[in-house]
Backbone as CSV, one residue per row, in Angstrom:
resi,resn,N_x,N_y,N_z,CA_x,CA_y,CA_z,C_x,C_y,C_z
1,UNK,104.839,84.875,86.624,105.591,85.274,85.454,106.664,86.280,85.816
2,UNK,106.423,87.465,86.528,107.457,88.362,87.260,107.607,89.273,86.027
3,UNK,108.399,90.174,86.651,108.729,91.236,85.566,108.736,91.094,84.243
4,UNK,107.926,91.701,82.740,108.452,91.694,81.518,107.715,93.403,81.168
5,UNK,108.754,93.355,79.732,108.712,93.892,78.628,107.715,94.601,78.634
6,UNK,107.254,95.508,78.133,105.582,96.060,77.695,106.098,96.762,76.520
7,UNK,107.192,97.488,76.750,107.921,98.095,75.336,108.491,99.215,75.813
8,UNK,108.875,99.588,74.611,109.490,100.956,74.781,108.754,102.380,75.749
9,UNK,109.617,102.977,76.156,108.608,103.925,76.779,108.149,104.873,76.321
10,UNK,108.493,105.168,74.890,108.311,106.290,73.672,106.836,105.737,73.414
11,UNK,106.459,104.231,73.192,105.318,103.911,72.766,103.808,104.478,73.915
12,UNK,104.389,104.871,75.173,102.876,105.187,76.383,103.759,106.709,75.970
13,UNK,102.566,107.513,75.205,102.757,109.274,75.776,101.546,109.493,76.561
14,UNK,101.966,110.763,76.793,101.529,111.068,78.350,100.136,111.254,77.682
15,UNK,98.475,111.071,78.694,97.838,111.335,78.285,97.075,110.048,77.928
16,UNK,98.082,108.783,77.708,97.310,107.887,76.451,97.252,106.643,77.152
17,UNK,95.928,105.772,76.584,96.032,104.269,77.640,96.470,103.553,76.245
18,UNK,97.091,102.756,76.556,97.445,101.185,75.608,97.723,99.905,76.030
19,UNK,96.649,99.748,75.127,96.655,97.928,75.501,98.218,97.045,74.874
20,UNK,98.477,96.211,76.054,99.362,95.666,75.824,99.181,94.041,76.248
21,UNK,99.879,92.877,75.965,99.628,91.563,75.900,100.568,90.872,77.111
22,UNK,100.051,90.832,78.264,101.562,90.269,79.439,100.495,89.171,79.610
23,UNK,101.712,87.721,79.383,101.247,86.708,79.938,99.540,86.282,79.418
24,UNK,99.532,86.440,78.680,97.979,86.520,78.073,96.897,87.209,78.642
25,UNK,97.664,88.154,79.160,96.410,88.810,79.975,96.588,90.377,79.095
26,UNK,95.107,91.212,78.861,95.372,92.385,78.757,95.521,93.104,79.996
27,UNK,96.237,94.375,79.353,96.704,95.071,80.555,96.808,96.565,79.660
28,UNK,95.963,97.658,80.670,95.994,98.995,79.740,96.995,99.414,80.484
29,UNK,97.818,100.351,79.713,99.191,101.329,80.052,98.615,102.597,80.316
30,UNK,98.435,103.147,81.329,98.359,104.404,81.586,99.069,105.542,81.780
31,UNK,99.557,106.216,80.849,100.087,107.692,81.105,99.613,108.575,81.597
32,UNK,99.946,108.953,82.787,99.279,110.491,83.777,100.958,111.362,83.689
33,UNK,100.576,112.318,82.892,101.554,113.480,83.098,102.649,112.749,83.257
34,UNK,103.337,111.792,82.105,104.513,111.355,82.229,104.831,109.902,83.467
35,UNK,103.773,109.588,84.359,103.936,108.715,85.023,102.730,107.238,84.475
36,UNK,103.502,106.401,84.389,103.057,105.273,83.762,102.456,104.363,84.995
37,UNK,101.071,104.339,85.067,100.286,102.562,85.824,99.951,101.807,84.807
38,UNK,99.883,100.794,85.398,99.280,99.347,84.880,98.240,98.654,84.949
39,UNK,96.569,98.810,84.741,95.858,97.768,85.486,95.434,96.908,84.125
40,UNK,94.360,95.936,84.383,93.571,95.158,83.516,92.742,96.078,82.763
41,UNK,92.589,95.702,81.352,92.301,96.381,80.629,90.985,96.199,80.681
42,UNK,90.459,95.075,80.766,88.628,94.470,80.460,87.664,95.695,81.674
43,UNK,86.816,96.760,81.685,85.857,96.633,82.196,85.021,96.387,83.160
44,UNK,84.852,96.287,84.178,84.380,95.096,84.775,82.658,94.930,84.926
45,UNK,82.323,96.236,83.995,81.224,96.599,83.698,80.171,95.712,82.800
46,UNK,80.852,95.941,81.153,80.397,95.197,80.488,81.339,94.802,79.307
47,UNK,82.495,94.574,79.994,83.954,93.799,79.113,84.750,94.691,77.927
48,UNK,84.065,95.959,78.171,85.011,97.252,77.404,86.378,97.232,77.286
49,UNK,86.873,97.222,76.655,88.611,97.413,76.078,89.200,98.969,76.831
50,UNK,89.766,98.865,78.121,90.048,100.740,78.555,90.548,101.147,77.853
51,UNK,91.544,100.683,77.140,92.935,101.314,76.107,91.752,101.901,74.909
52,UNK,90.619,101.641,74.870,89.756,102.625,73.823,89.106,104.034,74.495
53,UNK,89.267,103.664,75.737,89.066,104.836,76.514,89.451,106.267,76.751
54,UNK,89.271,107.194,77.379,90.507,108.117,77.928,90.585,108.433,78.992
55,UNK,91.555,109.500,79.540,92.734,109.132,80.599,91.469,110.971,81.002
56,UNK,90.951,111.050,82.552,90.767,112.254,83.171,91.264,112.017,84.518
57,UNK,92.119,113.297,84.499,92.779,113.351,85.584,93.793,112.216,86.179
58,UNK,93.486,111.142,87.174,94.518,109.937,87.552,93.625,108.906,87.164
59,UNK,92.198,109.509,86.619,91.091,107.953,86.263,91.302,107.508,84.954
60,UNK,91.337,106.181,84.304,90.890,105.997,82.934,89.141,105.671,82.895
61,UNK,88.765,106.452,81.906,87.586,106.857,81.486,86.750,105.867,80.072
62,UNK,85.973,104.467,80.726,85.724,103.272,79.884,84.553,103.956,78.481
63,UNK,85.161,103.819,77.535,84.566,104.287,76.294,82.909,103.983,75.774
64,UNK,82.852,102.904,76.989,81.181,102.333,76.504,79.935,103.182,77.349
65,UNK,80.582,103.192,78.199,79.389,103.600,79.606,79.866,104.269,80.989
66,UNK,80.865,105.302,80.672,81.551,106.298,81.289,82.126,105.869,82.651
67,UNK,82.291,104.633,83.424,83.013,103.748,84.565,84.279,104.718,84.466
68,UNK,84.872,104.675,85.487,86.300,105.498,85.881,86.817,104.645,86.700
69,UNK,87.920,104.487,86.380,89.020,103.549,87.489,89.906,104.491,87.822
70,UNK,90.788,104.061,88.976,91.685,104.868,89.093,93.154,104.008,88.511
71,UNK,93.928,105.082,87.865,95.140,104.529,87.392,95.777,103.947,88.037
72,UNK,96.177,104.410,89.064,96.913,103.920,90.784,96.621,102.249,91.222
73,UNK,95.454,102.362,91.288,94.944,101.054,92.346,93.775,100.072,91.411
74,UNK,93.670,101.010,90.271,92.397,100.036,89.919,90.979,99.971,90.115
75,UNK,91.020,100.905,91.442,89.683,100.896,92.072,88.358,101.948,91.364
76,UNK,87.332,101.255,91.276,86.523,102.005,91.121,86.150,103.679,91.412
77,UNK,86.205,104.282,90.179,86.296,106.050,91.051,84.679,106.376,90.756
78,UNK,83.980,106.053,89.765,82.600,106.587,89.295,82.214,105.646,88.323
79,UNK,80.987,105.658,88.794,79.794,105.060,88.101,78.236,105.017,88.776
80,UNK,77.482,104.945,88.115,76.181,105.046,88.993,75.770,103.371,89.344
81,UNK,76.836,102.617,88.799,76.351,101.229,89.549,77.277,100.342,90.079
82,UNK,76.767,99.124,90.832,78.215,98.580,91.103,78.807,97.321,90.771
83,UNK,80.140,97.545,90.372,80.931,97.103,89.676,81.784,96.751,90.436
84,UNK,82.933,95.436,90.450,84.513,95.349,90.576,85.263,96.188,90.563
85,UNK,86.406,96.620,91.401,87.515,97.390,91.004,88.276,96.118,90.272
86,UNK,89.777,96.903,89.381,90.431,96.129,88.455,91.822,95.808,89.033
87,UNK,91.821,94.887,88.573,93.632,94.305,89.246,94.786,95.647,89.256
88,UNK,95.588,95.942,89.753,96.751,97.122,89.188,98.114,95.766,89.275
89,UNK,99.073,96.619,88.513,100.147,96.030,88.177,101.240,96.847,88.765
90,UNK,102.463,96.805,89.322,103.311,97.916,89.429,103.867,97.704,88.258
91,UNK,104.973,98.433,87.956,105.831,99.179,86.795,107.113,99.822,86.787
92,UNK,107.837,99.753,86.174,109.273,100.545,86.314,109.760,100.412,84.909
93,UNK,110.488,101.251,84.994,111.461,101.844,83.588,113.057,101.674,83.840
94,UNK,113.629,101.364,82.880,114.596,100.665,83.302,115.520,101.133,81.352
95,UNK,116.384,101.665,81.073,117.064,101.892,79.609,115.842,102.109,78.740
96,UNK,115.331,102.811,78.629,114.447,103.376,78.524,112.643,102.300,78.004
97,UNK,112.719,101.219,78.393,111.550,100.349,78.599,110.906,100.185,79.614
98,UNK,109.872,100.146,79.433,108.661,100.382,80.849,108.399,98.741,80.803
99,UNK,108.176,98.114,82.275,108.312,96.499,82.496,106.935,96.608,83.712
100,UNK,106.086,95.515,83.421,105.393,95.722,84.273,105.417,94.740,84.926
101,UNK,104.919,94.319,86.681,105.156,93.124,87.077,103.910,92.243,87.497
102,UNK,104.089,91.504,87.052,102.986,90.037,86.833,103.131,88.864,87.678
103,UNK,102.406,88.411,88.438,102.096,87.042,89.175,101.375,85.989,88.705
C-alpha cells in the first residue's frame, strides 16, 4: 500500500495512543513527548485495543493485563508471560499530517 494519511497531526497529542484504520489494518498512533510511532494496535496477548491503553515512558501500556510494548520497535518491554512483539510502522509528517508507511 506505501505511504498514507493517518490525519492531521493536531489529532495524536503528546502523551496519547489512537487507533487509526490503514489498509484495514489497525494501527495505534503513539505520541512520546511530541514524537509520533506507529505499531499494530491488537495485543498480542489477548486481542486488547492499545489505543485504550496508556503511553509510560517510550512503552504503550495494554489496558487489559498491563503488557508494554515499546513505541519504537513494537517489541515486547514487560509482562510476566510470553507473548509476540507487534509489527512497527515508520512515520513522517509532512504540511502538517502524520503518514504512516504500510506494505
Amino acid at each position: 500500500m506505501g505511504r498514507v494519511i493517518a490525519g492531521p497531526l493536531s489529532d495524536f497529542a503528546p502523551g496519547s495512543v489512537t487507533k487509526v484504520v490503514v489498509d484495514g489494518r489497525d494501527i495505534a498512533v503513539v505520541n512520546v513527548d511530541g514524537t509520533c510511532y506507529a505499531i499494530d494496535d491488537t495485543c498480542t496477548h489477548a486481542g486488547a485495543s492499545l489505543s485504550e491503553g496508556t503511553v509510560s515512558g517510550c512503552n504503550v501500556v495494554c489496558g487489559w493485563h498491563g503488557a508494554q510494548f515499546d513505541c519504537a520497535t513494537g517489541r515486547l518491554a514487560k509482562f510476566p508471560a510470553t507473548i509476540r512483539d507487534l509489527a512497527s510502522y515508520p512515520v513522517s509528517i509532512e504540511d502538517g499530517s502524520l503518514y504512516v508507511e504500510v506494505s
